[in-house]
Every structure is written in C-alpha cells, then in structure tokens.
C-alpha positions as a Markdown table, in Angstrom:
| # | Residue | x | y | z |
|---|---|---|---|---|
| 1 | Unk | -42.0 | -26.0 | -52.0 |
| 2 | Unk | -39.5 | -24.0 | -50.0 |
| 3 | Unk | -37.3 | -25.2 | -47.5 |
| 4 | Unk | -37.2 | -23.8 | -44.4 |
| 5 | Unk | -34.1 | -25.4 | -43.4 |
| 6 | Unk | -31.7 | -22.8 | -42.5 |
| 7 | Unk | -29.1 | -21.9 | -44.8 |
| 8 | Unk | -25.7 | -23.6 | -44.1 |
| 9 | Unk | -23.2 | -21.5 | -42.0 |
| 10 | Unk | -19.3 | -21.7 | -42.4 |
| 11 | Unk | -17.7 | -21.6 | -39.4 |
| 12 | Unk | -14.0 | -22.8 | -40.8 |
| 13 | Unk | -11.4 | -20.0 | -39.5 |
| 14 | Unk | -11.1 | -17.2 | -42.8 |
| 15 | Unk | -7.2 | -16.8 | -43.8 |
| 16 | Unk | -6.2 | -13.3 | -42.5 |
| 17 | Unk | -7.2 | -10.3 | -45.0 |
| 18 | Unk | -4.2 | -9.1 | -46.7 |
| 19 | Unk | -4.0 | -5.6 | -47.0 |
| 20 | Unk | -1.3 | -3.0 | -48.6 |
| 21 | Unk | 0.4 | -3.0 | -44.8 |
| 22 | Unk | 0.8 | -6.7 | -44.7 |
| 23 | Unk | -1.9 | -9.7 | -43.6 |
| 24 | Unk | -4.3 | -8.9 | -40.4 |
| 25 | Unk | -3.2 | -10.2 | -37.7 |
| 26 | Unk | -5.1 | -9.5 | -35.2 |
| 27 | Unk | -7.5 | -12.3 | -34.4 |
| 28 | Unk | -4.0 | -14.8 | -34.8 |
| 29 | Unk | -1.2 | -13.0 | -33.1 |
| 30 | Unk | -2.8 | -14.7 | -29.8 |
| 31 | Unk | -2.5 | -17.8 | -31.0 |
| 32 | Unk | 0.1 | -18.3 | -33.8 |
| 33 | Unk | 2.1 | -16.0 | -35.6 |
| 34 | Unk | -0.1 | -15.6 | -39.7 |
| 35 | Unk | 2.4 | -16.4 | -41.6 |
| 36 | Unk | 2.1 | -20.1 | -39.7 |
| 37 | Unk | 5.8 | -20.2 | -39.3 |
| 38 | Unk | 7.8 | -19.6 | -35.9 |
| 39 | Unk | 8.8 | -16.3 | -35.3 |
| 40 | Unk | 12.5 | -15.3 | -35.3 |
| 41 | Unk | 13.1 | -15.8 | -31.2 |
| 42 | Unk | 11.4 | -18.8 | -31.6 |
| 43 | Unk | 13.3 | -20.6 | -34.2 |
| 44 | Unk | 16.7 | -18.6 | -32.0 |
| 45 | Unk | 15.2 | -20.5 | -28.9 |
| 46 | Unk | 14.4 | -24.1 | -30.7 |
| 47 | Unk | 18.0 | -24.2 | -32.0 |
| 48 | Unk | 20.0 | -22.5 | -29.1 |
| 49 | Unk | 22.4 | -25.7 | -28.2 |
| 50 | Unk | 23.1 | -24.1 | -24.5 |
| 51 | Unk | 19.4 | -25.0 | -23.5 |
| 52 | Unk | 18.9 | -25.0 | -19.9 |
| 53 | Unk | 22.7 | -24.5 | -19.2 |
| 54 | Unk | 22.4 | -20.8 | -20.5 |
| 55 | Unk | 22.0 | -19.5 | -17.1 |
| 56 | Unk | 24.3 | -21.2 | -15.5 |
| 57 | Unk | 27.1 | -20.7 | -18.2 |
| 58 | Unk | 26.4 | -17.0 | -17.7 |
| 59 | Unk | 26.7 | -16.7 | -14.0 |
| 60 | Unk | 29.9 | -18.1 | -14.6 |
| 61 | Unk | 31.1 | -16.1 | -16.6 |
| 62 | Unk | 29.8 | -13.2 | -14.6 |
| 63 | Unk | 31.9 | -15.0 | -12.1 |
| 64 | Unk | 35.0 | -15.5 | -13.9 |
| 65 | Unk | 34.8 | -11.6 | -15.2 |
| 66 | Unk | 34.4 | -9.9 | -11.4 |
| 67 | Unk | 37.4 | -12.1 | -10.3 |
| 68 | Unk | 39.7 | -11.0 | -13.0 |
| 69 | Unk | 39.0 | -7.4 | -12.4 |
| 70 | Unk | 39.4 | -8.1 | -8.4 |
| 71 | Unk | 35.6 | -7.1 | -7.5 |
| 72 | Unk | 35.2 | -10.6 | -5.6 |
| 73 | Unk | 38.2 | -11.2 | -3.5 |
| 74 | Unk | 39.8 | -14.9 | -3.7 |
| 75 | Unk | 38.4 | -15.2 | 0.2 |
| 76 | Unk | 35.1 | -14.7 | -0.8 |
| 77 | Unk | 34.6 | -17.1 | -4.0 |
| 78 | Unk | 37.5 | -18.3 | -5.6 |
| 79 | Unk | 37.4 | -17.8 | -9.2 |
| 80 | Unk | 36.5 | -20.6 | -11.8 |
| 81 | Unk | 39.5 | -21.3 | -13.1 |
| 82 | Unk | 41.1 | -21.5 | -9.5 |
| 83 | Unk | 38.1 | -23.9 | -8.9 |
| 84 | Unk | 39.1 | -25.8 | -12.5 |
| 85 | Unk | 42.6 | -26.1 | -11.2 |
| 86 | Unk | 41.9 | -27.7 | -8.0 |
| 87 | Unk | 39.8 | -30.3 | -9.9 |
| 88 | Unk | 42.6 | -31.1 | -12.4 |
| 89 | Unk | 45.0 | -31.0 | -9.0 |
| 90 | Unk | 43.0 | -33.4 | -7.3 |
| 91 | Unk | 42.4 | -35.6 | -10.2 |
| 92 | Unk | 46.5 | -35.8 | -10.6 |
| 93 | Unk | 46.3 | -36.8 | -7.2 |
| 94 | Unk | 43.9 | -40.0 | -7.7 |
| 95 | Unk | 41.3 | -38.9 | -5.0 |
| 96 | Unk | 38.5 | -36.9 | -7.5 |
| 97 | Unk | 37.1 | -39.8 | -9.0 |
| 98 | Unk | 37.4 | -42.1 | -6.1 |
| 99 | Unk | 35.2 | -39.0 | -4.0 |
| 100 | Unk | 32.7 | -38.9 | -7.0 |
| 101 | Unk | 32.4 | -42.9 | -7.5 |
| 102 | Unk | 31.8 | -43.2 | -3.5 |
| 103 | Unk | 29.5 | -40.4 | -3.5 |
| 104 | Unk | 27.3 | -41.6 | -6.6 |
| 105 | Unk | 27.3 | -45.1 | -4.9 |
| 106 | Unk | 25.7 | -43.7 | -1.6 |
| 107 | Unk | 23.3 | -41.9 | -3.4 |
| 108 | Unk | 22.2 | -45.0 | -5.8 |
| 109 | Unk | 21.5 | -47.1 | -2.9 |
| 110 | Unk | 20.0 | -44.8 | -0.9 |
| 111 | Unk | 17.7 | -43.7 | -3.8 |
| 112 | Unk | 16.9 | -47.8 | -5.0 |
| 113 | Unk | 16.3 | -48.1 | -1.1 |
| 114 | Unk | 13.9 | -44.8 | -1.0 |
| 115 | Unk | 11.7 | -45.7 | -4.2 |
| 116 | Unk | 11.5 | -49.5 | -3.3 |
| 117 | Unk | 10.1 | -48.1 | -0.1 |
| 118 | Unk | 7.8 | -45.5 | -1.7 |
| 119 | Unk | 6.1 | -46.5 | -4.6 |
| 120 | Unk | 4.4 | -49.1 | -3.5 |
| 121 | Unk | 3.0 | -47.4 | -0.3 |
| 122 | Unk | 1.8 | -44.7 | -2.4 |
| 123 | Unk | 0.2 | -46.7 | -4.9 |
| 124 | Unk | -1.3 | -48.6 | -1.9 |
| 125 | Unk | -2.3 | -46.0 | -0.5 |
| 126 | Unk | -3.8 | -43.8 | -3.5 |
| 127 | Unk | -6.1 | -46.8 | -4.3 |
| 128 | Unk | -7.1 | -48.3 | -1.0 |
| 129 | Unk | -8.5 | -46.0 | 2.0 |
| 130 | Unk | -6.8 | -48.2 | 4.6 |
| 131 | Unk | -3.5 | -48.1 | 2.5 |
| 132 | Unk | -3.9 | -44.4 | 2.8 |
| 133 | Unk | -4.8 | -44.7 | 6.7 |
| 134 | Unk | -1.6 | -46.6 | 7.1 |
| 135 | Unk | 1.2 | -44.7 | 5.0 |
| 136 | Unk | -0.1 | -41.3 | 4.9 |
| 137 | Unk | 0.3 | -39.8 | 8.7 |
| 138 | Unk | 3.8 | -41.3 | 9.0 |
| 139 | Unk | 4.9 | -39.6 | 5.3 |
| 140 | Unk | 3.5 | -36.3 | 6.3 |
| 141 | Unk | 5.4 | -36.5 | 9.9 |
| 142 | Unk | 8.5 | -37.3 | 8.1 |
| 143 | Unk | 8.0 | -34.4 | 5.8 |
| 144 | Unk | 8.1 | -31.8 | 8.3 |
| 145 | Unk | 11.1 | -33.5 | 10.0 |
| 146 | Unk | 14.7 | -31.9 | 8.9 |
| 147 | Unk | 17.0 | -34.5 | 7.8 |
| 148 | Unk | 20.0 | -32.7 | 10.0 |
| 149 | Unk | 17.2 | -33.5 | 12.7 |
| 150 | Unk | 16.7 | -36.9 | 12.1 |
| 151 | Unk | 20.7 | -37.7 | 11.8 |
| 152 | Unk | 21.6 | -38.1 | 15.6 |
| 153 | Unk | 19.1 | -40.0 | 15.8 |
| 154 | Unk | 20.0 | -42.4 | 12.9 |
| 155 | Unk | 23.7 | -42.5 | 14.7 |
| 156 | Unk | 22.6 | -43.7 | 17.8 |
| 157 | Unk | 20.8 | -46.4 | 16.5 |
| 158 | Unk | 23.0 | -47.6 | 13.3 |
| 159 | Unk | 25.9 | -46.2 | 14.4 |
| 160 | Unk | 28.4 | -44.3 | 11.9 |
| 161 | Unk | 28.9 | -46.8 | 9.3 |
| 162 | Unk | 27.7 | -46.7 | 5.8 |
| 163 | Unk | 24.2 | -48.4 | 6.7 |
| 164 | Unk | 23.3 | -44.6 | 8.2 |
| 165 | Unk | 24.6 | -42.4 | 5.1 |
| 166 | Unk | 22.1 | -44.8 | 3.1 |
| 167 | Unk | 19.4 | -44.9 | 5.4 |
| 168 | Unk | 19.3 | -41.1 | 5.5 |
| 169 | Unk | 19.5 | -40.4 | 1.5 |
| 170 | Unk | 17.2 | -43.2 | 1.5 |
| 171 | Unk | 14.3 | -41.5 | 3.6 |
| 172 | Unk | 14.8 | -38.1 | 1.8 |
| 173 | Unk | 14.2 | -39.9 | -1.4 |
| 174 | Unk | 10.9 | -41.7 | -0.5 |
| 175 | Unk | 9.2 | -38.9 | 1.1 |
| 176 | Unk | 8.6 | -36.9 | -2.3 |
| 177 | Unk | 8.0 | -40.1 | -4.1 |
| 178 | Unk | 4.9 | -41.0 | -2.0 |
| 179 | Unk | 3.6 | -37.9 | -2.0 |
| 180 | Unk | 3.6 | -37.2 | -5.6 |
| 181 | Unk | 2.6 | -40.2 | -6.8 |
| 182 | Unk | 0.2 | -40.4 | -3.8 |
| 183 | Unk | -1.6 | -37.5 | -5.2 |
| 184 | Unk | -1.5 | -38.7 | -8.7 |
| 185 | Unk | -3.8 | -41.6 | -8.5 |
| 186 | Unk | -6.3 | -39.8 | -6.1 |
| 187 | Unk | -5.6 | -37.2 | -9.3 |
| 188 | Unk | -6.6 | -39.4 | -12.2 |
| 189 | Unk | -10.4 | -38.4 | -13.3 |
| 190 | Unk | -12.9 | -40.7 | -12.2 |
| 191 | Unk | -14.9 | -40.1 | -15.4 |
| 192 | Unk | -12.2 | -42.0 | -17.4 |
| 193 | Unk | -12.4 | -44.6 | -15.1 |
| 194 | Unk | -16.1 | -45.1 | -15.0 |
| 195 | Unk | -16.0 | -44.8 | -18.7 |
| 196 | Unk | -13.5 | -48.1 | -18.8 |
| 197 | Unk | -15.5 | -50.2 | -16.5 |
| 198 | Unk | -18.4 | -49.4 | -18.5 |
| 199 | Unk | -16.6 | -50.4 | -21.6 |
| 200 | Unk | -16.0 | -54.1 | -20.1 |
| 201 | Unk | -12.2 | -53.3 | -19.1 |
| 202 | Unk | -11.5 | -55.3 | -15.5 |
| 203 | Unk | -9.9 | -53.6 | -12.6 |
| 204 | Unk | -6.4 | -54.6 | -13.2 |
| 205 | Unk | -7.1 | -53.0 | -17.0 |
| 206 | Unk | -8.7 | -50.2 | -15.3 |
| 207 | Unk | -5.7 | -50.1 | -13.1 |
| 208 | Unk | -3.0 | -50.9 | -16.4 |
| 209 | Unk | -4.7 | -48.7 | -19.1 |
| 210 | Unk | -6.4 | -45.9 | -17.0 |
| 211 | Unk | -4.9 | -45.1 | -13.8 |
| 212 | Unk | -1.2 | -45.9 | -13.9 |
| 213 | Unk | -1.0 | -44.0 | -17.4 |
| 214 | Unk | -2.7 | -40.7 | -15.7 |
| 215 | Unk | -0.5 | -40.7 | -12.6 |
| 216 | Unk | 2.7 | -41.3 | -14.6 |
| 217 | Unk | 3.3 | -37.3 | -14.9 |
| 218 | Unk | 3.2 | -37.4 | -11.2 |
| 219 | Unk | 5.4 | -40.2 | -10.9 |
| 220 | Unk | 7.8 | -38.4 | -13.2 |
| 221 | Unk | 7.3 | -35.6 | -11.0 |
| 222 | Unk | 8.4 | -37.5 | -7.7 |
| 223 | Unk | 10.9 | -39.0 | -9.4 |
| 224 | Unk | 12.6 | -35.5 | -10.2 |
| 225 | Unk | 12.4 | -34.7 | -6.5 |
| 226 | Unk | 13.3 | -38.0 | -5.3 |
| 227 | Unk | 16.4 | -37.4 | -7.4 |
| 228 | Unk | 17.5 | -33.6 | -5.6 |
| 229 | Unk | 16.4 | -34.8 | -2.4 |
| 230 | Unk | 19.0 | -37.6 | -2.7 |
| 231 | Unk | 22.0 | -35.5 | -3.0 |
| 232 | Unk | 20.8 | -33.2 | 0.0 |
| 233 | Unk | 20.4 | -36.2 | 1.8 |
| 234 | Unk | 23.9 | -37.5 | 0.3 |
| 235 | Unk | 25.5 | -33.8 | 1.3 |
| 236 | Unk | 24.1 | -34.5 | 5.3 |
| 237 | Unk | 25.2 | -37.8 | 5.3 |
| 238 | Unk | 29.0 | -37.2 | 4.3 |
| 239 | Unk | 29.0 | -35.0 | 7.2 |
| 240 | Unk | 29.4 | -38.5 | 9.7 |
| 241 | Unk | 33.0 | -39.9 | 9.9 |
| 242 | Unk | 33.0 | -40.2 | 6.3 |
| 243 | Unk | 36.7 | -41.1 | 5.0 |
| 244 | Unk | 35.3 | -40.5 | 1.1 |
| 245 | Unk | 33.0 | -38.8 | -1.2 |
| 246 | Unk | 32.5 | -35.4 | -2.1 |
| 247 | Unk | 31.3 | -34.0 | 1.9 |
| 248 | Unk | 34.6 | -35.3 | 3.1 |
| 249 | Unk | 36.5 | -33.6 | 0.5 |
| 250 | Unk | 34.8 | -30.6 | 1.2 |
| 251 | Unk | 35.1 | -31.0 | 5.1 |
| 252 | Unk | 38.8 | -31.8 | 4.8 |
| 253 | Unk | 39.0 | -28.4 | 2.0 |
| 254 | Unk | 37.3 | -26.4 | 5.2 |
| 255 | Unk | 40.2 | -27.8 | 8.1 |
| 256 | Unk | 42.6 | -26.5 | 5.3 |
| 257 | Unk | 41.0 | -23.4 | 4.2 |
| 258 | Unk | 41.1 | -24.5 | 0.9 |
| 259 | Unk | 38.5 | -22.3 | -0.5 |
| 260 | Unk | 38.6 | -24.2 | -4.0 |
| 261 | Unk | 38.0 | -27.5 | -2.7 |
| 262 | Unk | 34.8 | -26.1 | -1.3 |
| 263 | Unk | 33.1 | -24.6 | -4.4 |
| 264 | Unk | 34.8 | -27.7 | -5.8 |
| 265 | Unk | 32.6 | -30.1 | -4.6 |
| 266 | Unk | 29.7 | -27.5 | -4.4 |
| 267 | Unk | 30.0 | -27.3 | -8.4 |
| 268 | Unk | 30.0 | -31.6 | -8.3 |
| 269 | Unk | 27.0 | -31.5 | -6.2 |
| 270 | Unk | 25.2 | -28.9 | -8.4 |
| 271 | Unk | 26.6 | -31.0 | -11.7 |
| 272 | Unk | 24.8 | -34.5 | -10.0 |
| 273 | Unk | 21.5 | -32.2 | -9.8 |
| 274 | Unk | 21.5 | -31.2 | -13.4 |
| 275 | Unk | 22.5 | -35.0 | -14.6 |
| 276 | Unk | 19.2 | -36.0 | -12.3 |
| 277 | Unk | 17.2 | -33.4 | -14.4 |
| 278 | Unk | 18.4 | -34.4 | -17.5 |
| 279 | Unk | 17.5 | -38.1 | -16.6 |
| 280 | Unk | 13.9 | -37.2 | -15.8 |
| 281 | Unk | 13.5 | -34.6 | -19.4 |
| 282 | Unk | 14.7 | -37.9 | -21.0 |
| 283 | Unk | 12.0 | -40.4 | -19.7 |
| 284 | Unk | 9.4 | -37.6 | -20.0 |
| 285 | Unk | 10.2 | -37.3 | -23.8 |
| 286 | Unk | 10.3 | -41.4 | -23.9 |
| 287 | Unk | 7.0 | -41.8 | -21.1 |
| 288 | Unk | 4.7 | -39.0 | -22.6 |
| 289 | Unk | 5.1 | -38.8 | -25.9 |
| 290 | Unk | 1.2 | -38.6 | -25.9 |
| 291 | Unk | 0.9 | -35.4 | -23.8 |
| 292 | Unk | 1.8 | -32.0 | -25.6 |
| 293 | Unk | 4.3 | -30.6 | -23.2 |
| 294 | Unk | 5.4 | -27.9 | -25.9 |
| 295 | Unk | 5.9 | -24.0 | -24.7 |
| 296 | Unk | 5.6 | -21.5 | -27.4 |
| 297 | Unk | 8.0 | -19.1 | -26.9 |
C-alpha cells in the first residue's frame, strides 16, 4: 500500500556553498558574518578599553591641540592642562575635595529624598486607577515647571538653608522616576499576566514574578534620569548662598574671572554624570542578565 503522507521536508538552515571565490554569503551577511566568527571591527570594538570614554577623550584632545596652536584663545576655553592645574592648585589648597564631598552629599539626599517620594507613587499609581488619579496630574505639572522657576519659590518658603538645595535636587529626581516607572507597569503585557493567574499564581506573585520583573528596564531607565536630573538640580541649587560645593566654587571662579575654576567644576559636574551612568550599566548587567541587550557592531 502507498503512503500518501507527504515526504519529509528539511527546513534546517544549509551551511553556505563554498565556491572557488570563497563561501556564499549572501543569505548570512544580514545576520552573521559565515565564517560564524566576529568580524575584525567587531572583535577592535569588544576589546577597545576606552569604551564610552572614546569621545570624550577625543574632544579633549581636540581641545588640548587647538589651544597649543592658539586657535582657542585662553578667554574663550582655557586649555586642559590649565584646567588640570587649577585642580591640582585647589586640591594644595584643601578646598577641592571639601567642594566635591559637599556637593555629592546634597545630591545623595536630595536623590534618597526624590526616589523615596517617587517609587512608590508610581507603582501606586501604575496599578491602581485612583493611584494614578492622585499622583499623575501633579507629576506632569511638575514636569513642565523649570527648576530655576520653582527656586524663589522654594526660598520664600524654606528659606536659604540646606533644607532648599535638597528639596530642589530632590523634586528633579522624582519627577523622571515616576514617570518611567509609571509607564512601565501600565507597560508590562497583560497576556503574561493573565497567563500567571491562570496558572494559580496570587496577585502578590502576579505582582513579584510578573510585573515588577517587566517594569524593571523602566525602573533602570528612571533611575538613569533620576541620576542626571540630580546634578542639574544640585548645579541650581549651589546657586543660593551656598558657602560650599562645586556651584560656589564656580560662582566664586566667575567674581574672579578665573576661567579655569569654571570649566573646573564644569568637567566635575560632567565626571558625576558619567559615574551615575556607569552605576546604572552596572545594575543593568547585574538586574537583566535575562534580557539580550547585545549590539552587533
């Protein structure tokens, strides 16, 4: 008796046809390269120990090189070796680190202060319709509001003291909190969660193993911004009757027209912003090791 059962089809992907000019490689070269290893500029990239400080290495020594041959005059940017100097001057002088110490502890608080604020709002309000009735207006007011706006305001009712520098890095640091983790939750996909509950799970596994897993990217996310908007907030903050920290040095650099005190504490404040990125890469790597968050080059 035949069988009129169709023949079986192989569908497994065929190695790439080798011919005298080398393997085919035109059905991989979208993917992968044929050979299956990296290509050259990939393995260059992987192993490149500069990383994400290649730019900025390179800018300064774009910098460096228009100073020495006196195409950026002193009164427009200072080179970086002027800017080095002033560093190593004030450091002799015992007020760098004290600046830095003061600024990083405004900052801290004001960020603890932010996220104790924001997170739970936001996860309030990304699982409960009234949550989001009660948090979500005032957060998107807030966002449109300048923080230079808001800091008379914060004078004339807290005064100049330290309670107003915190209070101000603080509300910059909650605002993209909320929203990003805000948008997370109502982000995760309701089939995963439908597929838990029919599983057995309850809602605080639903809410353990389900949705506070699929918003953590967005957490991560917030967190990053959190982090930047921190040090803006710290750099309008400094700017009231501070006696330390990196705005006063660079407000006192400006009565003095010390140029190199100004990019001086510009270069601190743009070395606390890659620290805060390098903070977040870590807990990504340690958070998501089950996402693959690889880029081919």
């Amino acid at each position: 008796m035949t069988s009129t059962l169709p023949a079986t089809v192989d569908v497994a992907p065929h190695p790439p046809t080798v011919t005298a000019d080398g393997p085919d490689r035109t059905a991989y070269d979208v993917i992968t390269p044929a050979s299956g290893r990296p290509s050259r500029w990939r393995r260059i990239v992987s192993f490149w120990p500069l990383g994400i400080y290649t730019t900025p290495l390179l800018i300064l020594l774009v910098w460096q090189l228009t100073s020495a041959l006196g195409l950026l005059p002193p009164a427009i940017a200072p080179a970086p070796t002027a800017v080095l100097a002033e560093a190593v001057y004030q450091n002799e002088s015992g007020t760098l680190f004290t600046d830095i110490a003061t600024s990083l502890e405004r900052a801290g608080l004001g960020l603890a202060l932010g996220l104790a604020v924001a997170i739970p709002t936001a996860v309030l309000a990304g699982l409960f319709r009234a949550g989001e009735m009660a948090f979500n207006g005032i957060y998107q007011i807030v966002n449109t509001i300048p923080l230079l706006a808001i800091l008379p305001l914060m004078v004339v009712w807290f005064g100049i003291d330290e309670l107003t520098k915190v209070l101000l890095i603080s509300i910059g640091a909650a605002v993209p909190m909320y929203l990003n983790l805000f948008a997370a939750i109502r982000g995760v996909d309701n089939q995963f969660i439908e597929m838990a509950r029919a599983a057995g799970a309850s809602r605080l596994t639903v809410l353990r193993r389900v949705v506070f897993p699929g918003a953590l990217p967005g957490f991560l996310v917030g967190l990053r911004f959190s982090l930047a908007y921190s040090v803006l907030g710290l750099v309008a903050a400094e700017t009231v009757n501070a006696e330390e920290g990196i705005g006063h040095m660079i407000l006192l650099s400006q009565t003095y027209m010390r140029h190199e005190g100004v990019f001086l504490g510009l270069a601190i404040y743009a070395l606390f912003g890659l620290a805060a990125d390098q903070i977040v890469r870590v807990l990504e790597r340690t958070l998501l090791r089950w996402r693959n968050t690889r880029v081919q080059a």
